[in-house]
Structures are given as structure tokens and as C-alpha cells.
C-alpha positions in Angstrom: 75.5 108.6 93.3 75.1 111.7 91.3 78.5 112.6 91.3 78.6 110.6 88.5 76.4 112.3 86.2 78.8 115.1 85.8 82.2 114.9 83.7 85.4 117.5 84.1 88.5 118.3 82.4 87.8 116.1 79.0 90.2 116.7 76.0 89.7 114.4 73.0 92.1 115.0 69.9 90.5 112.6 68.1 86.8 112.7 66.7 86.7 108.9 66.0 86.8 108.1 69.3 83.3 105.7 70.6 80.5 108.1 71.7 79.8 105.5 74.4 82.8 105.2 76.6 81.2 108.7 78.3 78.1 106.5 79.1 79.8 103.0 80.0 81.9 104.8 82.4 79.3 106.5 84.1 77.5 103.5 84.4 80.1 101.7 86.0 80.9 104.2 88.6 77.0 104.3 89.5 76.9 100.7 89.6 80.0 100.3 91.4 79.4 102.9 93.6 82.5 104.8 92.9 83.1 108.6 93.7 85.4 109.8 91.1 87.8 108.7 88.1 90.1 109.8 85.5 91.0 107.8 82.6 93.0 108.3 79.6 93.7 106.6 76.2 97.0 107.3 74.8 98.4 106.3 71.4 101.7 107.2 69.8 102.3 109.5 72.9 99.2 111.8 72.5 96.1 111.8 74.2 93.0 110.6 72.5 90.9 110.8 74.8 91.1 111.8 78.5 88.2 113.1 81.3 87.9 113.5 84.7 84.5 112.0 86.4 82.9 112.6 89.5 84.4 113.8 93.1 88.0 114.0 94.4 86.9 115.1 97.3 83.5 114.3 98.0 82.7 116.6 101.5 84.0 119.2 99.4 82.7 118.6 96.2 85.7 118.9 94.2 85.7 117.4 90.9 88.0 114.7 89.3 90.5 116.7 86.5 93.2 115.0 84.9 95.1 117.2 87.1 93.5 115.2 90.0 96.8 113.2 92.6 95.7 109.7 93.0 97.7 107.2 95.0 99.1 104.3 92.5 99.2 101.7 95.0 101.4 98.7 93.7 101.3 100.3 90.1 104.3 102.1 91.4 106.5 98.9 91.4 107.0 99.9 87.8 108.9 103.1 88.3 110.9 101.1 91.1 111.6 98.7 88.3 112.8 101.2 85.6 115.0 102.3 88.2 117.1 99.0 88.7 117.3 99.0 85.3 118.8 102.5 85.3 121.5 100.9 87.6 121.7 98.1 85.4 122.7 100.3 82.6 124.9 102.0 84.0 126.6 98.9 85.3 126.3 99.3 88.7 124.2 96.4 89.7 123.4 92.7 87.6 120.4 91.6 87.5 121.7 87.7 88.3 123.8 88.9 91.0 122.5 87.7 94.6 121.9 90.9 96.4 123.8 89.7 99.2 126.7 90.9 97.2 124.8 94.3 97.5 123.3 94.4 100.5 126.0 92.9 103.2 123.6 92.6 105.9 121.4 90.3 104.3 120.9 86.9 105.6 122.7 84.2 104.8 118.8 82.7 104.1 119.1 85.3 101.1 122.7 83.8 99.7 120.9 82.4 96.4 118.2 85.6 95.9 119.4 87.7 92.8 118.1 91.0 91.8 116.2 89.5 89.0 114.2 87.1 91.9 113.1 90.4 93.8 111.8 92.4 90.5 109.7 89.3 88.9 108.4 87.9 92.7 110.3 84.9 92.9 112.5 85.3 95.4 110.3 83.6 98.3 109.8 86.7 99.7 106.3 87.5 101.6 104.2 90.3 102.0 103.3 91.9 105.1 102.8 89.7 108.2 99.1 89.4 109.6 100.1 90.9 112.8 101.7 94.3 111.2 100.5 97.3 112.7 100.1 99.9 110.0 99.5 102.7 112.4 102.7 102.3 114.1 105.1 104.5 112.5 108.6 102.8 111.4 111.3 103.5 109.2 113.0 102.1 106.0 116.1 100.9 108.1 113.6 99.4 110.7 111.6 97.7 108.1 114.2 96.5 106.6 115.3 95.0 110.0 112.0 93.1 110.2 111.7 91.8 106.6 115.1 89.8 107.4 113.5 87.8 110.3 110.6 86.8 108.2 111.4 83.2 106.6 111.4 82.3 103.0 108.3 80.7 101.6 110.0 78.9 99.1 113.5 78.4 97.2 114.1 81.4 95.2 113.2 80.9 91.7 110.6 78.0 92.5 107.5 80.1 91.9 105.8 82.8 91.4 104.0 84.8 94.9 103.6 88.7 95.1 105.9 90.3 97.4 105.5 93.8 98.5 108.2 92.9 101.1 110.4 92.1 97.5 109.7 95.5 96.2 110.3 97.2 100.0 114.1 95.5 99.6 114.8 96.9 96.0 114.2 100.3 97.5 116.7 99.5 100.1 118.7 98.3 97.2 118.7 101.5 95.8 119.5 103.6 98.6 122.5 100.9 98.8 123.8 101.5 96.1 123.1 105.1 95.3 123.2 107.0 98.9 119.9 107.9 97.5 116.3 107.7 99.0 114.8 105.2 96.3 112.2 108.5 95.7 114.5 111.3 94.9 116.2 108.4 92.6 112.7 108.5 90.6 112.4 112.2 90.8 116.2 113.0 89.3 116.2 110.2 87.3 112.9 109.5 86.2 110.5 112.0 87.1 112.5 115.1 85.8 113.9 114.0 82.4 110.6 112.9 81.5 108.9 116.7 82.6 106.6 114.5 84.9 106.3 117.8 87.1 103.7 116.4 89.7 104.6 112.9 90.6 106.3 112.3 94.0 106.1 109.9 97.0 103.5 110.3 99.0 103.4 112.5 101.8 100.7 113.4 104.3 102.3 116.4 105.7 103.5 118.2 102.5 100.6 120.7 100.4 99.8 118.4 97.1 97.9 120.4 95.0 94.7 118.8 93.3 95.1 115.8 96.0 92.3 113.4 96.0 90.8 111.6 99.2 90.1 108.0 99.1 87.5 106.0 100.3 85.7 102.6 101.0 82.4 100.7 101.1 80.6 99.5 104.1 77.7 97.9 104.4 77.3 100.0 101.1 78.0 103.1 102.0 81.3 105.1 101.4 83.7 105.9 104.1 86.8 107.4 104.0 89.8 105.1 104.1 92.0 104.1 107.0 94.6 105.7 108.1 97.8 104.2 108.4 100.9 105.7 109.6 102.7 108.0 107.5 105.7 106.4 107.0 104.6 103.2 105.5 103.9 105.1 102.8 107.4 106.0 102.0 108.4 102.4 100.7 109.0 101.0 97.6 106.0 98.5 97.2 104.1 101.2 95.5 103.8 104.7 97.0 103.4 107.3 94.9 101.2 110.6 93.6 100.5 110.5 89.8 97.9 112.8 88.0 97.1 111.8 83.9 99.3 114.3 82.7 102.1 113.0 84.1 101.3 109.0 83.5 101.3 110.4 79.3 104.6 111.5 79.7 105.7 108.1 81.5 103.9 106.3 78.6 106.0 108.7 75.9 109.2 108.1 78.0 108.4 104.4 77.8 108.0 104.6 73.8 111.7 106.6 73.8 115.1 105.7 74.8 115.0 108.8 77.0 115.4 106.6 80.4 116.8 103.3 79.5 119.3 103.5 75.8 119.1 99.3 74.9 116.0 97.7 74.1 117.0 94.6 75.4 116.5 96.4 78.7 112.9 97.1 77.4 113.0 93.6 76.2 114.1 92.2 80.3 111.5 94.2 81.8 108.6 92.9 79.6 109.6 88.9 79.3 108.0 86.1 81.3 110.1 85.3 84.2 111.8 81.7 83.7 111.5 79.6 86.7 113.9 77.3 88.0 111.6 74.2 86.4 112.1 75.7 83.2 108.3 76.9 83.4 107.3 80.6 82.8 104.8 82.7 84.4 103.8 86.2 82.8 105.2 88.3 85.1 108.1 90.9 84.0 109.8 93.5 85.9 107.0 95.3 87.9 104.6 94.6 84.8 102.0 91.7 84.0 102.3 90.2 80.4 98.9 89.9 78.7 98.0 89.3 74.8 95.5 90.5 72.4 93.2 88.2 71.4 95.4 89.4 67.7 98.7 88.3 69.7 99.3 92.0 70.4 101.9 91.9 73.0 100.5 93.3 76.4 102.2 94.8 79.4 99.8 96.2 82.8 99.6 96.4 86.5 96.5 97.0 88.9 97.5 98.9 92.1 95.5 99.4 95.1 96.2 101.5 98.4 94.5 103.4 100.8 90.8 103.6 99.3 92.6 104.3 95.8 92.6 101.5 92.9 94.4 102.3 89.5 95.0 100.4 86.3 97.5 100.6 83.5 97.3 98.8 80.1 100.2 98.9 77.5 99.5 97.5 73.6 103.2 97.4 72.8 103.7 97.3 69.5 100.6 99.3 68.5 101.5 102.2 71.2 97.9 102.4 72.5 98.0 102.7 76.2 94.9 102.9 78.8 95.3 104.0 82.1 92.5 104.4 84.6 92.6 105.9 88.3 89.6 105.8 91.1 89.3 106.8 94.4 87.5 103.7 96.2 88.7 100.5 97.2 86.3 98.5 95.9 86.6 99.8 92.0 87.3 97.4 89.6 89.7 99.5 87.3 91.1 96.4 85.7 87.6 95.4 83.9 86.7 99.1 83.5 90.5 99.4 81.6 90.4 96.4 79.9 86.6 97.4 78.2 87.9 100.8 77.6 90.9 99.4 75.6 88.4 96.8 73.7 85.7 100.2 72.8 88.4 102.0 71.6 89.8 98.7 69.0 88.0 95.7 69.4 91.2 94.2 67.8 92.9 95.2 71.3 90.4 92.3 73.9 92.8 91.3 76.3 92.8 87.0 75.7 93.3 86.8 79.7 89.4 88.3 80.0 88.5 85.2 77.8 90.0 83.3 80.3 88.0 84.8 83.5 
């Protein structure tokens, strides 16, 4: 598609960077057929190297920016994460307290499911049944009502199994215990120390500057994506609008004590969750643990929504972060992130893409 030929908004403080990433990405979105991207590599809070690709809006021919609104799909759970944490900090929730203790209207099913079980997808919860309508509007409260008559798939703690019905509930948990819609929680808590001026929940109604469309494949060709009804894009499974800018100063805030003041908080999020067998599995709080084929310590999450896929990469120790947003369903951001990150310091290939 020759949208692709064309690059926007690059910035590059940094004159080492590979020549080639400009062509490997261009490539990729030919190959994969995608309309527009943004990527940027961070390290030690700066931007190294970040460009906009491609269309936002392709019937309209507006170009990708790092200004550009993408949808973050389920990499949202991490800002719904940091903000249990918040509350953990400031001692107003445990993590091994069953949320019953929270959340009185519960089920009784749900006596043994802690807080921890909900963040690290353990707690048995499901995702969305295969007869959901998601062009029937419904509410927080209503949705709520229906994840409680959905039985557990397993004892809590057993396993791992990815619940965006677990991360729906921590938003509930929020508003519990704050008063607070779980997203004004992120924007006065998260979003505004951190200066991150243009992230918010998603909202079809409202203007969103720079806003892109997403879209899908069929039969090869690209559509634009379903629509679903407005509201299900309210919960806390991963709903939100984030532009480049604003996922740097969520990577700096990440690097601080700006949010979260112990690093054993830090430390919680970004540890395998122990199962009840004494087993782990490399899932934190709203973060998947990875390595460095050096042993780097890894933290990411893919998300996917609405013709929108994104990816985010985390070296730890070495502060090198990659993040990388696209507007089609069918992208494959996690293999486009994860060579990005290896161009940029072949000492920083993920061991898990040895593993594939």
C-alpha cells in the first residue's frame, strides 16, 4: 500500500541509531498490509528514536504523527494495575485480601479470590461469553451484574487464564473503593502528575484531536473495524487513547518514584505470579515477564481492540523501552517490537522469540 512509503513526525536525538529500522518498518507494514504506525525507542527517559508511518486515517489521508490517538487495547491493564497499587500504597486495599471484603456484593463463589488473583489472571475468572452482544449498550453496574453469574473456571490461584472479565472487576474495585470512575482515578492520579496531557478513556462522542480510525483485513482488503457499542469501551480491560508522547512520559514515570514511592511495589508488579502448586508463570501485575537472551530482566504487554494492535517492551535495568502502535487488527506489533528492540542492541533479543 503506498501509504507506507511515506514517514511523518520523526525525531531522533541520537545519530547512532541503525539506518535500517526506517526500511524494516516499511517493509513490514507493506507486507503486512498495515495502514499506519508509530513507534518509539526510549532510553533513560528520552527519545531516541520516534516516527510516525503511513495513514491514521486512510479516506482522509491523514498521516500517522507521534501525536496520532491509538486505542491500547489490553495494554491498558497496566495503568489499571498501577492504580491498585496506588491504593495499595496508600493502605487502602491488600493485595492478599479477598475482594469480597471489598466488594460486599460478590459472590460467595468469590470468598477465596484476593486482589492479587484478579491483577496476575488467576483468579478463575473468564473473558467475555460467546454469546455477548457488543453492540448492546450496558453499564459498569450492569456488567458487573453479569460477570457474577458467570462460573469460575478453576480454583483461584490454580492457573494462569487471561481474564478481561478480572480486569472489568478491578475497575469496579476502584470505583469501590474510591467513589471514583476507575478513569478519572488514572487521569488525577496518574495521567496528570505524570504531564500525560492527551491520554483518556475512550470516547466516541467527545472531539479527540489527532484520533486515528482502525481497521481490518478481509479477504485481503482493509475495512474499517466494527462497531461496538460505546459503552464497552468504558471498562477496565483496556480502554484507553494514548499518543507517543504521552507513553514517554509513562515510561519516565515508571523509571521515578513519582507514582508509586517503594520499590517493592515496582518489585510486586514485575514478579512471576506464584501459583497455588508452588509453580510460577511470568505474568506480573498487568505486565508479561520476558528475559534477554543476556538475562536482562523484561517487562511487556500486546493489546488489541477495535482494528488497533499495540506493543510495549521494557528492558528494566538498562531503561531501554520500545513501544509500537498500529491501526489494523491483523498487525503483528509484538514481532515488529521485539526486532526493533534487537536492531537497536542485539544484546536486548528477547529469549522468549528463541522459544517461538
Amino acid at each position: 500500500m503506498h501509504a507506507t512509503s511515506s514517514s511523518h513526525g520523526a525525531t531522533a536525538h541520537d545519530t547512532n541509531v541503525r539506518p535500517d529500522i526506517d526500511e524494516y518498518v516499511r517493509t513490514e507494514m507493506k507486507k503486512q498490509k498495515i495502514p499506519g504506525l508509530s513507534l518509539v525507542i526510549i532510553q533513560n527517559n528520552h527519545i531516541v528514536y520516534g516516527q510516525g508511518y503511513g495513514y491514521s486515517n486512510i479516506e482522509h489521508k491523514i498521516p500517522v504523527k507521534l501525536e496520532t490517538m491509538f486505542q491500547s487495547g489490553s495494554m491498558g491493564k497496566q495503568f489499571v494495575a498501577m492504580a491498585i497499587m496506588i491504593l495499595v500504597e496508600r493502605e487502602d486495599i491488600e493485595l492478599d485480601t479477598p475482594i469480597i471484603e471489598y466488594i460486599d456484593d460478590a459472590p460467595k463463589e468469590w470468598k477465596h479470590i484476593t486482589v492479587r488473583h484478579l491483577l496476575t489472571h488467576t483468579a478463575g475468572t473468564t473473558d467475555y461469553p460467546d454469546d455477548f452482544n457488543y453492540r448492546e449498550d450496558i453499564t459498569e453496574d450492569e456488567m458487573f451484574e453479569l460477570i457474577k453469574t458467570i462460573p469460575l473456571d478453576f480454583k483461584p490461584g490454580k492457573q494462569y487464564s487471561y481474564s478481561n472479565l478480572g480486569y472489568i472487576t478491578l475497575g469496579v474495585l476502584i470505583h469501590r473503593i474510591t467513589g471514583e470512575f476507575y478513569g478519572d482515578f488514572l487521569e488525577k492520579n496518574i495521567f496528570q502528575p505524570l504531564g500525560m496531557k492527551a491520554a483518556r478513556v475512550i470516547s466516541e462522542s467527545d472531539i479527540v484531536l489527532n484520533r486515528a480510525s482502525g481497521y481490518t483485513l478481509e479477504h485481503g482488503k482493509i475495512k474499517n473495524q466494527e462497531w461496538v457499542a460505546p459503552s464497552l469501551n468504558t471498562f477496565a480491560d483496556g480502554a484507553l487513547y494514548l499518543n507517543m508522547y504521552d507513553m514517554v512520559k509513562w515510561d519516565t514515570g515508571l523509571n521515578s518514584k513519582k507514582l508509586l514511592k517503594d520499590q517493592t511495589s515496582f518489585d510486586e508488579m514485575w514478579s512471576s505470579v506464584t501459583l497455588n502448586d508452588n509453580t510460577t508463570y511470568p505474568y506480573g501485575f498487568g505486565w508479561e515477564l520476558d528475559e534477554t537472551v543476556d538475562g536482562m530482566h523484561v517487562v511487556k504487554h500486546r493489546g488489541a481492540w477495535q482494528g488497533f494492535e499495540t506493543m510495549i517492551i521494557r528492558v528494566l535495568k538498562a531503561q531501554v523501552t520500545v513501544v509500537v502502535f498500529a491501526n489494523l487488527d491483523e498487525a503483528d506489533v509484538g514481532e515488529i517490537a521485539s526486532h526493533l528492540l534487537e536492531m537497536y542492541d542485539s544484546r536486548f533479543a528477547l529469549k522468549s522469540r528463541d522459544d517461538e
